[in-house]
N, CA, C and O of each residue as an XYZ file, in Angstrom:
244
protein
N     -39.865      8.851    -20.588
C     -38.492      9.326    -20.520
C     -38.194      9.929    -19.141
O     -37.250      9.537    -18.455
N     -39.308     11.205    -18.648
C     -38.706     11.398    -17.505
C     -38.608     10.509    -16.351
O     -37.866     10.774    -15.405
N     -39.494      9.234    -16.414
C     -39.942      7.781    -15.420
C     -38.251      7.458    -15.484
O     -37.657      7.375    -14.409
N     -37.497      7.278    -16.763
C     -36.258      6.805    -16.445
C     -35.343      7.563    -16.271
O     -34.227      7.169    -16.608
N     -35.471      8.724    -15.767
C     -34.678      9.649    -15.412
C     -34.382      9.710    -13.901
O     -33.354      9.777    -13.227
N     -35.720      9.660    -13.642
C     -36.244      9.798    -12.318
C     -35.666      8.241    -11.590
O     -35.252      8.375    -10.438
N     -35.619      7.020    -12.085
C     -35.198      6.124    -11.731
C     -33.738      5.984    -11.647
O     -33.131      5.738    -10.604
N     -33.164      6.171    -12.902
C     -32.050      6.734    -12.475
C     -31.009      7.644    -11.383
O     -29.922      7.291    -10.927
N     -31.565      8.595    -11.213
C     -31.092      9.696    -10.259
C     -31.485      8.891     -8.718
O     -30.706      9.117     -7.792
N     -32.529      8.083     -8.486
C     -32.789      7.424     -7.447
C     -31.981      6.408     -7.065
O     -32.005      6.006     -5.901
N     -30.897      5.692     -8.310
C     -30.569      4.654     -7.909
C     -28.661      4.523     -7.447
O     -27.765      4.615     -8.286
N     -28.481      4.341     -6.234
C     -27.458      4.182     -5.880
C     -26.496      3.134     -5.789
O     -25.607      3.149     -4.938
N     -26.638      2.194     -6.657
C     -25.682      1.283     -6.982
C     -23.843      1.554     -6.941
O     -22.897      1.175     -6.251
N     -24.097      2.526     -8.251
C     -23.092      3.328     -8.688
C     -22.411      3.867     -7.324
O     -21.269      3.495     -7.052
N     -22.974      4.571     -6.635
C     -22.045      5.439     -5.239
C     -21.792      4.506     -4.777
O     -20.588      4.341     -4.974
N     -22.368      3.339     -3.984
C     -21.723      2.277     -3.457
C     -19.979      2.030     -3.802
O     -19.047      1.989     -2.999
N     -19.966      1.898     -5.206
C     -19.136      1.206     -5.976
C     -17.740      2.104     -6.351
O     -16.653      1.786     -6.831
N     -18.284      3.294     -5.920
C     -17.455      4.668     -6.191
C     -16.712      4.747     -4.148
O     -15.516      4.656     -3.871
N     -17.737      4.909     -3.216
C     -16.760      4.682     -1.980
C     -15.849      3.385     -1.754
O     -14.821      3.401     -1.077
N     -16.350      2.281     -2.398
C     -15.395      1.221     -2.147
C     -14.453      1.254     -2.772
O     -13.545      0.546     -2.338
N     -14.194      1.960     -3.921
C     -12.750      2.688     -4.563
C     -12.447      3.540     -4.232
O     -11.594      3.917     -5.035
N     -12.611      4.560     -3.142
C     -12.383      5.343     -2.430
C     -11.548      4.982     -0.864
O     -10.742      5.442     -0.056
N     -12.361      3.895     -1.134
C     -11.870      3.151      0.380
C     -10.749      2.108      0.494
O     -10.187      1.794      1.544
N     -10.491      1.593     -0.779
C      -9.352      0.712     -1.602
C      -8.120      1.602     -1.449
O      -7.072      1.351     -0.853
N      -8.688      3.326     -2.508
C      -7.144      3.897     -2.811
C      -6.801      4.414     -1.355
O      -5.598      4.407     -1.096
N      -7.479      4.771     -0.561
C      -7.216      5.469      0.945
C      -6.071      4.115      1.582
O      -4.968      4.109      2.130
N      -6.900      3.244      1.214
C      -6.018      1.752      1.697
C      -4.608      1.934      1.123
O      -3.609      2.332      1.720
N      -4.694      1.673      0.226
C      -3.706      1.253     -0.644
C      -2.069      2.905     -0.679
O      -0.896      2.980     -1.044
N      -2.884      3.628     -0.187
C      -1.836      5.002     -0.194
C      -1.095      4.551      1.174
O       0.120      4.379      1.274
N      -1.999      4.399      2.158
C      -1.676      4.023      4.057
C      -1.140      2.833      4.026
O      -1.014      2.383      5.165
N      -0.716      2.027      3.077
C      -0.156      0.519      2.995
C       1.149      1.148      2.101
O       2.099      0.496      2.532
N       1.562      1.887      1.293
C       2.325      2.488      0.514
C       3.405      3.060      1.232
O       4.579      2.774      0.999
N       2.912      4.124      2.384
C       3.360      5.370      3.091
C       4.341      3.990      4.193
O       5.548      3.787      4.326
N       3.349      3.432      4.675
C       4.002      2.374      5.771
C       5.151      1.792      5.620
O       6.150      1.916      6.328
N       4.949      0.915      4.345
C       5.896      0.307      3.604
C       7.648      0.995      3.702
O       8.650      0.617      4.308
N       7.362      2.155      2.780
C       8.229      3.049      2.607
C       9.171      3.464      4.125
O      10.363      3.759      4.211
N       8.285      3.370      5.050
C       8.742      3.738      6.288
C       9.829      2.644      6.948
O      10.865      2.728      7.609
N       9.005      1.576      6.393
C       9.561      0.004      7.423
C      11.037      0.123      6.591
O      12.089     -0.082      7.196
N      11.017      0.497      5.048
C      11.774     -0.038      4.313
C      13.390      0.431      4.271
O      14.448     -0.079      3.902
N      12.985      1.615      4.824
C      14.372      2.251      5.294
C      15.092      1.578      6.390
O      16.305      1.371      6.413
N      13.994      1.165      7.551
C      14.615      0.481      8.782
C      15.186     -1.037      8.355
O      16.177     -1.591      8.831
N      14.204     -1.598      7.235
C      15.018     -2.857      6.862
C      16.460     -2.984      6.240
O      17.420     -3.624      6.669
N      16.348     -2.167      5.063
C      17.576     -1.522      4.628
C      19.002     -1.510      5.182
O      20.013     -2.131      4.854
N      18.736     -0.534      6.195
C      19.566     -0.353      7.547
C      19.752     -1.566      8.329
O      20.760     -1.330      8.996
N      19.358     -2.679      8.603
C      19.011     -3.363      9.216
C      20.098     -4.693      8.339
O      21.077     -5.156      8.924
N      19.816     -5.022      7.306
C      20.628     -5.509      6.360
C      22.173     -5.338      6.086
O      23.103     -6.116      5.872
N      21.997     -3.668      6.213
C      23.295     -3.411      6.167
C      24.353     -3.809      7.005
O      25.457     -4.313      6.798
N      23.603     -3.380      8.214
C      24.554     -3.475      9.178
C      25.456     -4.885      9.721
O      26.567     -5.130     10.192
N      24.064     -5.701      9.279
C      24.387     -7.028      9.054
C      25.075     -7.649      8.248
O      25.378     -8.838      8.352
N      25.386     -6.915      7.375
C      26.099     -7.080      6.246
C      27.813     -6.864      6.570
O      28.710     -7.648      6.262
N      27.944     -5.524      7.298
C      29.102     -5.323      7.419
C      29.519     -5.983      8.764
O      30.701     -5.966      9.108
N      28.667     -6.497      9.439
C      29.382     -7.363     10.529
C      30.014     -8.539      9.870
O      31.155     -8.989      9.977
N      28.961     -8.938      9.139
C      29.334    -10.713      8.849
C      31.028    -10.488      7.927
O      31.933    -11.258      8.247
N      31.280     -9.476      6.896
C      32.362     -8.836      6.472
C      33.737     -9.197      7.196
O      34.700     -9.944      7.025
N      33.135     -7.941      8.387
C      34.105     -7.515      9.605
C      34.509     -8.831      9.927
O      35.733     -8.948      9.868
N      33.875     -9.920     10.264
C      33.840    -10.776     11.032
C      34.207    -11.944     10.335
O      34.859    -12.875     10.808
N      33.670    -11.838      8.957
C      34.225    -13.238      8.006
C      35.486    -14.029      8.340
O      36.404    -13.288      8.690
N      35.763    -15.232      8.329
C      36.967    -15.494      7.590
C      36.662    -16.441      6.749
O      35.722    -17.229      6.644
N      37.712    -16.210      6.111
C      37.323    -16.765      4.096
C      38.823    -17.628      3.882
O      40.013    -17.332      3.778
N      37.888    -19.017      3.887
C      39.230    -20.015      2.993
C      40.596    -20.540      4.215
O      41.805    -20.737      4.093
N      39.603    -20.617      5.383
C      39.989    -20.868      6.616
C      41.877    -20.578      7.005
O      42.314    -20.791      8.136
């Protein structure tokens, strides 16, 4: 019993598997935050485009 205890506590599989989900959600927050950032400028970006083509339309010649 204590042989598989002792093997246990030695074996680091598990931590491996625990930083690479560590290293995923770190990802995945810094891909989130970014996003959010661009998304305002696209937004804006749309808009404005939006109200030109408006401004600028003519409809039904």
């Amino acid at each position: 019993m204590v042989k598989l205890v002792r093997t246990l506590l030695r074996d680091e599989a598990g931590a491996s598997a625990i930083e690479y989900g560590l290293i995923a959600s770190l990802v995945s927050v810094a891909a989130i935050g970014a996003l959010m950032q661009v998304g305002g400028s696209v937004n804006e970006m749309f808009g404005f485009v939006e109200k030109q083509m408006t401004d600028n339309a003519v409809w039904g010649g």
